[in-house]
N, CA, C and O atoms as a MOPAC input file, in Angstrom:
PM7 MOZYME 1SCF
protein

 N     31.04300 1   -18.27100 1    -9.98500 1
 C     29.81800 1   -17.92900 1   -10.68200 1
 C     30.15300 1   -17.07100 1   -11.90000 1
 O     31.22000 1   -16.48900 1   -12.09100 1
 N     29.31500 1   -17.07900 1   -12.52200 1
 C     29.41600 1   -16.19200 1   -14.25200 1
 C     28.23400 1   -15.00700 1   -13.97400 1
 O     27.41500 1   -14.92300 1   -13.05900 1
 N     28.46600 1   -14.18500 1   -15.06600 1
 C     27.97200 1   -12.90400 1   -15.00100 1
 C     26.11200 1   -13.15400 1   -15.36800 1
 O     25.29900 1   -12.23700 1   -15.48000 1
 N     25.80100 1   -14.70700 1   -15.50200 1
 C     24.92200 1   -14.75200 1   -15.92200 1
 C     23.92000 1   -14.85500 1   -14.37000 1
 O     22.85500 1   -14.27200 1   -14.16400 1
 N     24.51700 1   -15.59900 1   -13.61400 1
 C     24.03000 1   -16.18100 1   -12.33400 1
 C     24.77600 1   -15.28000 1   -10.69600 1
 O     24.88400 1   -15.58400 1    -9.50800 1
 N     25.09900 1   -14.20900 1   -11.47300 1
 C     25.73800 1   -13.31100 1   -10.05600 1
 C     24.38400 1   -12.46400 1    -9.76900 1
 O     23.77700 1   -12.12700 1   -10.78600 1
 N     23.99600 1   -12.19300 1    -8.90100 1
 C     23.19600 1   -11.04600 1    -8.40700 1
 C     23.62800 1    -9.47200 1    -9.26800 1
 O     24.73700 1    -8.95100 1    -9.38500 1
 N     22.81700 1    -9.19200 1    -9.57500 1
 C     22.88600 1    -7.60900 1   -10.06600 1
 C     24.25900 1    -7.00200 1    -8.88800 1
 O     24.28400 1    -7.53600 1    -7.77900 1
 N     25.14200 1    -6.09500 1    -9.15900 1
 C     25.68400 1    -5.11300 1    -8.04100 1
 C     24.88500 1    -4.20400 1    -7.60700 1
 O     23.97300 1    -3.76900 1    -8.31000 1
 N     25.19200 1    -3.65800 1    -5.99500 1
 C     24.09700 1    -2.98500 1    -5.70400 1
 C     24.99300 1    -1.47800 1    -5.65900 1
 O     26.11000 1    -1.27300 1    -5.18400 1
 N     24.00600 1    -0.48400 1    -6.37300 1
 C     24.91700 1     0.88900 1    -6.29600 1
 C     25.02100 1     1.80000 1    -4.98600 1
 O     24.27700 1     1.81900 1    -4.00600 1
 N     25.90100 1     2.37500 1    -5.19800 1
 C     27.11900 1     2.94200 1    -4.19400 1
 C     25.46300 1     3.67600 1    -3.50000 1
 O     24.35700 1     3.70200 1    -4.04000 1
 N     25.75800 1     4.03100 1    -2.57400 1
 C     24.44400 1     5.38700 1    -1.47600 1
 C     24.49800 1     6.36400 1    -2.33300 1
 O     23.40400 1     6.83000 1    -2.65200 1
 N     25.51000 1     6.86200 1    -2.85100 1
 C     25.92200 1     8.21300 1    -3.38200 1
 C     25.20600 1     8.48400 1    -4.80400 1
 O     24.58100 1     9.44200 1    -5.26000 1
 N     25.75300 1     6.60100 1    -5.54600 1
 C     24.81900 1     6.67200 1    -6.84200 1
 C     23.58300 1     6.55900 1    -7.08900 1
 O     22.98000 1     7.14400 1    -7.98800 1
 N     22.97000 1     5.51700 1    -6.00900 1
 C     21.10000 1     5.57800 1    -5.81800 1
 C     21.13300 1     7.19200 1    -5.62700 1
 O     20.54800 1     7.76100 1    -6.54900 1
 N     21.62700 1     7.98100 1    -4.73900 1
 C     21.26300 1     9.85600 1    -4.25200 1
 C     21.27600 1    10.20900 1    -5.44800 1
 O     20.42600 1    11.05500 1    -5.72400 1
 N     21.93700 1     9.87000 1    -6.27900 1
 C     22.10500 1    10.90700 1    -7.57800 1
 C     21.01100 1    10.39000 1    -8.51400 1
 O     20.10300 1    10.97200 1    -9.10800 1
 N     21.33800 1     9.28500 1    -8.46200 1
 C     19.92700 1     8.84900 1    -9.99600 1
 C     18.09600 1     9.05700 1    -9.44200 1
 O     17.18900 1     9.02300 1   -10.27400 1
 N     17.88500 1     9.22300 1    -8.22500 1
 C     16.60100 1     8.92100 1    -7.94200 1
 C     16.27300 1    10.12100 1    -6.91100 1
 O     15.29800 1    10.12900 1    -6.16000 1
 N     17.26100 1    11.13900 1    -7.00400 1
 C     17.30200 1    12.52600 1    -6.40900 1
 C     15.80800 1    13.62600 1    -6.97300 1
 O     15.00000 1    14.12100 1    -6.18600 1
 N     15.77800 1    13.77300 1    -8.36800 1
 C     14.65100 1    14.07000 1    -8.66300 1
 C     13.42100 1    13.77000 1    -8.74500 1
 O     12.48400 1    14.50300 1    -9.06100 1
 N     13.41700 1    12.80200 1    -8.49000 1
 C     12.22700 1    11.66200 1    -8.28600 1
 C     11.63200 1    11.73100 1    -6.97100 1
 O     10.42900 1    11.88900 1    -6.75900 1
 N     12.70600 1    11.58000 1    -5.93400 1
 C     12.19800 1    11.91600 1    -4.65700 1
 C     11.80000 1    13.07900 1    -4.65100 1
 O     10.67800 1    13.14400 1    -4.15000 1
 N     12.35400 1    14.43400 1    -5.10800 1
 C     11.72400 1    15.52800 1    -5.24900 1
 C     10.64200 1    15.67300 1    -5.60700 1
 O      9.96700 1    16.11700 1    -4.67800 1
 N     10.16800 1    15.55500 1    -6.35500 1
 C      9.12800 1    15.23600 1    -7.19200 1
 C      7.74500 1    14.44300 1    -6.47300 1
 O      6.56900 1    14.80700 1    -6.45100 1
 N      8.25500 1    13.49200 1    -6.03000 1
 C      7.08100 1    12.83500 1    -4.86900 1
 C      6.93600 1    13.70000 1    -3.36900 1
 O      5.84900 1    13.85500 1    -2.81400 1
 N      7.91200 1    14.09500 1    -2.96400 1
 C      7.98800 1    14.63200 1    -1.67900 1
 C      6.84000 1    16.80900 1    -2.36300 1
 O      6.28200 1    17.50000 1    -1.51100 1
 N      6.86300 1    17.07800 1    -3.35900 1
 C      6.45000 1    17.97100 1    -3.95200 1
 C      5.01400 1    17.50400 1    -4.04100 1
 O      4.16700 1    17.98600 1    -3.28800 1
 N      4.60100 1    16.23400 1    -5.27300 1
 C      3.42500 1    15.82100 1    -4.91200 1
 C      2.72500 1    15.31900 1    -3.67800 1
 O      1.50700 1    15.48700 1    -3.74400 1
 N      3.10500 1    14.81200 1    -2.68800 1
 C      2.77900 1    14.65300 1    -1.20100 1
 C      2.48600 1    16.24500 1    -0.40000 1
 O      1.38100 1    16.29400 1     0.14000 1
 N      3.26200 1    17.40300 1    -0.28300 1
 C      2.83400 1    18.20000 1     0.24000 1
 C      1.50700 1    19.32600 1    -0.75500 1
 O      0.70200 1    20.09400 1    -0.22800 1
 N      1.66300 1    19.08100 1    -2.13700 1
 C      0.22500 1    19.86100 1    -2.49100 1
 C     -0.89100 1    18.91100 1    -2.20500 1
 O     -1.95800 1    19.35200 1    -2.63100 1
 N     -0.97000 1    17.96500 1    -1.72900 1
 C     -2.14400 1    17.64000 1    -1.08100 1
 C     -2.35700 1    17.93000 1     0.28100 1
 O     -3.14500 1    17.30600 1     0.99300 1
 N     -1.55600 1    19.01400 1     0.69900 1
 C     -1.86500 1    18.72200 1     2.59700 1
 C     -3.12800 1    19.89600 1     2.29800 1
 O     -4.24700 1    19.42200 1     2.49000 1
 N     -3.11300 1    21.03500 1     1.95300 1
 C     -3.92400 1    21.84300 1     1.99000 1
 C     -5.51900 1    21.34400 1     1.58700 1
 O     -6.56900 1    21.65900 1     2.14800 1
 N     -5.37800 1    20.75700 1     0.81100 1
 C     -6.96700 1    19.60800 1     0.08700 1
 C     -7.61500 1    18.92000 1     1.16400 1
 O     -8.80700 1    19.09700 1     1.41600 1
 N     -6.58100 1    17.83300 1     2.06300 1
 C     -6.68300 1    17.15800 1     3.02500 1
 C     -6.97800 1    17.54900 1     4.53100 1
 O     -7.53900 1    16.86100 1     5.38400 1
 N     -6.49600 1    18.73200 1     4.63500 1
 C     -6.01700 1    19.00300 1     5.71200 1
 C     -5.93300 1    18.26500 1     6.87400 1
 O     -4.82300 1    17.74600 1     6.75700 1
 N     -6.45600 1    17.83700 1     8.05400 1
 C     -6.07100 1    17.08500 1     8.82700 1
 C     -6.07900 1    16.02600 1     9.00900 1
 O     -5.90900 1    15.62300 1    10.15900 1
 N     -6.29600 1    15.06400 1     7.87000 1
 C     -5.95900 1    13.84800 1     7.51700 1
 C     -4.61700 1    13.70700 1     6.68100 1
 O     -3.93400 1    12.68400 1     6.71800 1
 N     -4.39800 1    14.47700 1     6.15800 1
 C     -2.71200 1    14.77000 1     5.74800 1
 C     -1.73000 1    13.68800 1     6.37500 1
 O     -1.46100 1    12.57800 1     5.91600 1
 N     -1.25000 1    14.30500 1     7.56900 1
 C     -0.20300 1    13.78000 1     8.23800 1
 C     -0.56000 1    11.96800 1     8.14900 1
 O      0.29000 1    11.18500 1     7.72600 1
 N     -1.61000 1    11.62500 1     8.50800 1
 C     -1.56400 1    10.21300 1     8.48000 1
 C     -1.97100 1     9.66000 1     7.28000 1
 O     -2.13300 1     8.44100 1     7.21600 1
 N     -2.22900 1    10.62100 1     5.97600 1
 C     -2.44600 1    10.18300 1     4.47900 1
 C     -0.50000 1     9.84100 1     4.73700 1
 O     -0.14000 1     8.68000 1     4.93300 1
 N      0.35300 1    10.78300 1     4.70300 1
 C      1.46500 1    10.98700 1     4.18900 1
 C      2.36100 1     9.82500 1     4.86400 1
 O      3.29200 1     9.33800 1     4.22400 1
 N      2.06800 1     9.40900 1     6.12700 1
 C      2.80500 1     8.62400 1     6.98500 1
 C      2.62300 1     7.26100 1     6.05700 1
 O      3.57300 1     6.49200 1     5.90800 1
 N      1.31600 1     7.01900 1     5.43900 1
 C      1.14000 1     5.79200 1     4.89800 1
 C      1.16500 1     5.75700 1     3.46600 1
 O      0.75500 1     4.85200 1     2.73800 1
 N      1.68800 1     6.83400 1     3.14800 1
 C      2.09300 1     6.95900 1     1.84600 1
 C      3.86500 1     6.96200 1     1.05800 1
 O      4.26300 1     6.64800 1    -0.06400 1
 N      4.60900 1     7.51400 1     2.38300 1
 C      6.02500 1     6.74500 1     3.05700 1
 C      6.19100 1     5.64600 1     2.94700 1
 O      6.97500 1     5.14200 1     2.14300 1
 N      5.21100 1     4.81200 1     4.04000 1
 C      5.40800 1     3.41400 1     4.45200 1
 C      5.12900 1     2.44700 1     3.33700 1
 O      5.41800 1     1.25100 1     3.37600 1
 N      4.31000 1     3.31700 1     1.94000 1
 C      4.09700 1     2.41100 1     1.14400 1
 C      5.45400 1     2.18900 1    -0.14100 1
 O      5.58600 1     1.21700 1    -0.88400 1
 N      6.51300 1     3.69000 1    -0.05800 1
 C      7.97500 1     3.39800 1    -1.03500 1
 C      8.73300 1     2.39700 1    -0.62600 1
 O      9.25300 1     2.00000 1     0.41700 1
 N      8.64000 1     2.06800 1    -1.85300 1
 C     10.37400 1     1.31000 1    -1.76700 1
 C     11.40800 1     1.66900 1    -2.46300 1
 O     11.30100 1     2.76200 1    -3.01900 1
 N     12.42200 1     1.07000 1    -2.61600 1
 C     13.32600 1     1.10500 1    -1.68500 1
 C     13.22800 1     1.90800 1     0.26900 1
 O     12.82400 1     3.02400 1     0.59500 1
 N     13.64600 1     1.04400 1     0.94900 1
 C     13.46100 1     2.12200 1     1.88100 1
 C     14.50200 1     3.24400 1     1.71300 1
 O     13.73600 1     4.19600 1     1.56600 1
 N     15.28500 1     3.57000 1     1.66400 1
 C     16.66100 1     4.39900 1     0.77900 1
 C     15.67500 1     5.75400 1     0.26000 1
 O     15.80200 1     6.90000 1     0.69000 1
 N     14.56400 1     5.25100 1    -0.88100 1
 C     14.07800 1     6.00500 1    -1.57800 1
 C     13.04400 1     6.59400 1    -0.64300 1
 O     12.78600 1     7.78900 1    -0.78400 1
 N     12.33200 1     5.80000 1     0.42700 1
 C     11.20800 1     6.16300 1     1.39600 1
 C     12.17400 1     7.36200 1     1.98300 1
 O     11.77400 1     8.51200 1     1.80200 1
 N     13.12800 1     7.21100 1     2.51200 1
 C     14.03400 1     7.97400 1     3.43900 1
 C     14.30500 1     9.53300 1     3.08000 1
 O     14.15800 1    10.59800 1     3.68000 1
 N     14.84600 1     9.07300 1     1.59700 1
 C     14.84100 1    10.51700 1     0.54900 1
 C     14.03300 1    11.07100 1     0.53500 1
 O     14.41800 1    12.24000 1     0.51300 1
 N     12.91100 1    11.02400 1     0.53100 1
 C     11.15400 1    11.56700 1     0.05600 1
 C     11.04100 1    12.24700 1     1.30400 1
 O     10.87000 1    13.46100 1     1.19700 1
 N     11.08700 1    11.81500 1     2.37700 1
 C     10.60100 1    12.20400 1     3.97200 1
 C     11.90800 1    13.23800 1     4.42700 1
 O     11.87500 1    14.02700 1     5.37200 1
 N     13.02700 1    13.01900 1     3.52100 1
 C     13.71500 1    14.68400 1     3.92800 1
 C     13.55400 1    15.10900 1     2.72100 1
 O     14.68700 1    15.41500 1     3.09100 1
 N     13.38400 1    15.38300 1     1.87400 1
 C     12.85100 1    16.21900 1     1.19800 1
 C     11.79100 1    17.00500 1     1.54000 1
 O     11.74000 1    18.20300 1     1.26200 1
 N     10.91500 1    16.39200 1     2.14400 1
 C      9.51200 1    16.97000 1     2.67200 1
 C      9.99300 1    17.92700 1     3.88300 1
 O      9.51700 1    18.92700 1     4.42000 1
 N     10.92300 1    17.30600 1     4.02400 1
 C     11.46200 1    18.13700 1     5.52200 1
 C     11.92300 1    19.48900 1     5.07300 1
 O     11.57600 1    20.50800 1     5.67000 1
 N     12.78600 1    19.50100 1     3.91200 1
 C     13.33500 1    20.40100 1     3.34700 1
 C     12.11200 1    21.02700 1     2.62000 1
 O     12.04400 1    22.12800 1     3.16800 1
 N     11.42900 1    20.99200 1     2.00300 1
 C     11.00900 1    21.89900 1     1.16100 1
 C      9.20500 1    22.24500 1     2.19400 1
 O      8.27900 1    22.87700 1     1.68500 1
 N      9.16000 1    21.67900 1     3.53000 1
 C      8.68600 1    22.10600 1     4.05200 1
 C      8.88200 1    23.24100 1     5.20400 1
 O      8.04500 1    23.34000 1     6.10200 1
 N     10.07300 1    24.13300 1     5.14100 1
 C     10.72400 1    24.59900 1     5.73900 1
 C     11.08300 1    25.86600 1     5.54200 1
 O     11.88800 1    26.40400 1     6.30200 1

């Protein structure tokens, strides 16, 4: 195959962590200033607000982040 018809390469774990590191921050930041607004609809706003990222990679990042900066 030629470079025209190969699949994209897929980047290293380490390089998706690094390029999309602030980003997850950033969402996992916007997800918890809404718990206080919400309050006990929160947890199942946030569960389906997870389930809605993609990459899952990137879903994964977001939900420890939350872990972390909920802590």
């Amino acid at each position: 195959m030629n470079d025209l018809t190969d699949p994209p390469a897929k980047p290293s774990r380490a390089a998706f962590h690094q390029q999309n590191q602030a980003r997850a921050e950033a969402e996992a930041q916007r997800l918890l200033a809404a718990k206080q607004q919400m309050g006990g609809r929160w947890l199942a706003w946030v569960a389906a607000e997870l389930y809605a990222l993609s990459p899952a990679p990137f879903a994964q990042m977001v939900r420890r982040e939350l872990e972390r900066l909920s802590q």
